[in-house]
N, C-alpha and C positions, 0 to 999 in steps of 0.2 A: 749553787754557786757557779759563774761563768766560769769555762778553765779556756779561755781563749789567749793568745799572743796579741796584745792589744798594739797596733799598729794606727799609725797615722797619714792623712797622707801630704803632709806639709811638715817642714820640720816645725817645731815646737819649743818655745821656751818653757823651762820648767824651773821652779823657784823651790827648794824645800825648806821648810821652817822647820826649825825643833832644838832641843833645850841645850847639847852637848855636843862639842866634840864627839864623835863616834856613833852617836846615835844614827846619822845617816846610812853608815856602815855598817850596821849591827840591824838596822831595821829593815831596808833597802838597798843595800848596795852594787847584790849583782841587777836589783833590775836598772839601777841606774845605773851601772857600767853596760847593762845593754841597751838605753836609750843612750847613751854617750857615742856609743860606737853606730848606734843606725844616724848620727851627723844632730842629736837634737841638743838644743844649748841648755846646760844645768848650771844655773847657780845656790849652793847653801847662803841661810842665813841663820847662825848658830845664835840663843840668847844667851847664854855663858860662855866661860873657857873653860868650866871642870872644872875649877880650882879647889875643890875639896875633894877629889877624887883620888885621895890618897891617905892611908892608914900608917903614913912614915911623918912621924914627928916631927922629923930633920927637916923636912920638904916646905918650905914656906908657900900660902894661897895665890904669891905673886910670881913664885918661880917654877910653881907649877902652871901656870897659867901659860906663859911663855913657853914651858915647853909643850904643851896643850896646842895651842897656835900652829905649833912648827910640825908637831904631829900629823892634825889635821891637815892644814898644807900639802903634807906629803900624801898623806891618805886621798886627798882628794883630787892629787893628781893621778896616782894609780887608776882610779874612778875617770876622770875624762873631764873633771869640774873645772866650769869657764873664768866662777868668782867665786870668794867666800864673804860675806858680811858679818862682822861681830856688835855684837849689844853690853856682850860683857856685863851684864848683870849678873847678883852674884848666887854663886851656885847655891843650888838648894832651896833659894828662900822665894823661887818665881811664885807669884800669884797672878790670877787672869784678872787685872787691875782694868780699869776702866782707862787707864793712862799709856797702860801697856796697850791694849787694844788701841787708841790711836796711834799708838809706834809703830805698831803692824799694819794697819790702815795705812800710812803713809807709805811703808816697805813696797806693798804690794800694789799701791798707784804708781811707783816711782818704778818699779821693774816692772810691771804690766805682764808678767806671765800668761802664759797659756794654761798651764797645768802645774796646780799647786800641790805640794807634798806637806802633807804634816801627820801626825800621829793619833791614837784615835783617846780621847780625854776618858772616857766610860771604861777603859782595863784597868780593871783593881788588881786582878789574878792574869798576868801575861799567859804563864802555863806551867809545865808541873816542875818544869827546871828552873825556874826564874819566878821564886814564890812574892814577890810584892812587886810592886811598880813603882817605882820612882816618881815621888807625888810633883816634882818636873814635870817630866811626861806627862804626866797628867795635866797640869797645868798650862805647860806650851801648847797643847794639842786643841784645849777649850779655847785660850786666847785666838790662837789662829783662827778655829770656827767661827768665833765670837767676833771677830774683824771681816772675816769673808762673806758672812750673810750678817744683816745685809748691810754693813755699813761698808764696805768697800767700793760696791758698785750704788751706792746711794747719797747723792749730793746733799742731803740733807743731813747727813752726819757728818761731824768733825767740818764746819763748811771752810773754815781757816786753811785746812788743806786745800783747797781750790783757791780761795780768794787772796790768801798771802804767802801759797807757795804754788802755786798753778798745779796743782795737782787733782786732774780730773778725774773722777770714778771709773774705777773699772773691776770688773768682776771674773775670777779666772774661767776658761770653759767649762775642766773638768777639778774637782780634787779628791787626789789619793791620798785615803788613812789608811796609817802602818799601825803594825803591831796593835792590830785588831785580833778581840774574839768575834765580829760580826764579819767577814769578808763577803764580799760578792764577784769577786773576781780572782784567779790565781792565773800567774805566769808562769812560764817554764823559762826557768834562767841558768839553764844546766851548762852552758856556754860559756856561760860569765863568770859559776860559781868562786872560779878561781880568782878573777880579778876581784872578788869578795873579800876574798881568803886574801890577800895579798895588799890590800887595802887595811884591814882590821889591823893586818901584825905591823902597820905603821906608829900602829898607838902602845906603843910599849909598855907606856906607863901602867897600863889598862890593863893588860891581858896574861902578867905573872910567865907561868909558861907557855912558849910557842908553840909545844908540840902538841901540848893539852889542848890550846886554842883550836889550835889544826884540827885535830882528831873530831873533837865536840862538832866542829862544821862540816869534818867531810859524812859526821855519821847521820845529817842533816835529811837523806837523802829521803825520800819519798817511800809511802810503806812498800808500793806495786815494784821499786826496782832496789836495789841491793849492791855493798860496797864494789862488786865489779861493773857492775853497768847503772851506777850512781844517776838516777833523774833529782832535779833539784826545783823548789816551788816559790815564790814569794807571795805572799797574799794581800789584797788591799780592801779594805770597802772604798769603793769607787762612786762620783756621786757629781753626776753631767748637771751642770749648773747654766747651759744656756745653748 
C-alpha cells in the first residue's frame, strides 16, 4: 500500500458522494479538511438526510431530517465544504437502481469534478468495532461506481442527458473509495485530525456522548505512535481513471 501525502499540482474540484449525513465525516473528514485548507474546492452530495437515525420514538422522520440538514451544514463548514447537495431519498431503503444511476450520471456531468469520493460497495465487515455495514453504504458506494465507469464519460448512455439537458460526458481523473478493506493508499492527516474531531461532534444527534466520541478518535491513532505523540491515517483505494 502507498503511504504517500497525495498532492496535486493544480487545485482540484472534488465532488463526494455518499448515503448520509456524516458519513463524510466519519469516513474522510480529516483528509478533506486537509484538501480544504491546501485551497481545493469540495462539494458533498448526500442521498438522504438520515431520517431514521434515531431510536427516540418522539423524533418524527421529518423533523429529524431538518435537523439532519442543519447538522451537516455546520459540520461541513468546520470541514471547509464550498456546497452541499441533497437527493433526500429515503433513509435506509437506497438501492443501486438503474434510475438512481442516471441521477448520478447527471450529478457528476453537471459538477464535472476532478476527483471523485465515494465509498467502497464490497465492505460487508467495516472492522472489528463496527460489526456490519450499513447496507446504504453499500449501496451509494455501487451506484456511484456504477455511474462513474463507464457511463459518465460515455455519450452513449443516458443520451437525454446531452441532447435535452446539454449535459456532456465527462469522467472524473481520479476516484477515492473510503471505508475500504482494500486500500492502496494512506495519508497522514495528523494535522487535521482535529478538525475531524470537531466536524463529527456537529452531528449531535448521532454521536450520544461527546466525550466517548472524543476519546474513541483520539485513540484512533496509528499503532507506530502513541496518545502523546498521536500520528493519525486515512485510507482509500485510489483508482486514476485517465
Amino acid at each position: 500500500m502507498l503511504a504517500i501525502d497525495k498532492s496535486w499540482p493544480e487545485k482540484q474540484k472534488i465532488l463526494v458522494i455518499l448515503a448520509h449525513p456524516d458519513d463524510p465525516e466519519f469516513f474522510c473528514g480529516a483528509t478533506l479538511a486537509r484538501w480544504a485548507l491546501a485551497g481545493h474546492q469540495i462539494n458533498y452530495c448526500l442521498l438522504t438526510c438520515g431520517d431514521k437515525g434515531t431510536n427516540d420514538p418522539q423524533l418524527s422522520p421529518q423533523t429529524l431530517c431538518a435537523l439532519r440538514h442543519a447538522e451537516q451544514t455546520a459540520a461541513a463548514a468546520q470541514i471547509g465544504v464550498n456546497n452541499i447537495r441533497w437527493l433526500n431519498l429515503a433513509d435506509g431503503y437506497i438501492i443501486p437502481s438503474l434510475e438512481l444511476r442516471h441521477d448520478i450520471v447527471r450529478i457528476i456531468r453537471q459538477e464535472q469534478p476532478d476527483i471523485l469520493v465515494t465509498c467502497d460497495p464490497q465492505n460487508l465487515f467495516p472492522s472489528s468495532s463496527y460489526g456490519l455495514n450499513h447496507p446504504d453504504h453499500r449501496a451509494a458506494g455501487q451506484v456511484v461506481l456504477d455511474a462513474l465507469f463507464p457511463a459518465a464519460g460515455n455519450h452513449n448512455f443516458f443520451p437525454e442527458l446531452l441532447k435535452e439537458e446539454g449535459l456532456p460526458p465527462h469522467t472524473p481523473r481520479e476516484a477515492w473509495i473510503s471505508l475500504t478493506n482494500q486500500p492502496n493508499i494512506s495519508l497522514d492527516v495528523t494535522d487535521t485530525w482535529e478538525i475531524k474531531i470537531r466536524a463529527l461532534q456537529e452531528h449531535k444527534s448521532q454521536i450520544g456522548d461527546p466525550q466517548k466520541l472524543v476519546e474513541r478518535l483520539r485513540a484512533r491513532h496509528t499503532e507506530d505512535s502513541s496518545p502523546a505523540t498521536p500520528k493519525y491515517e486515512e485510507k482509500f483505494r485510489r483508482l486514476v481513471l485517465k
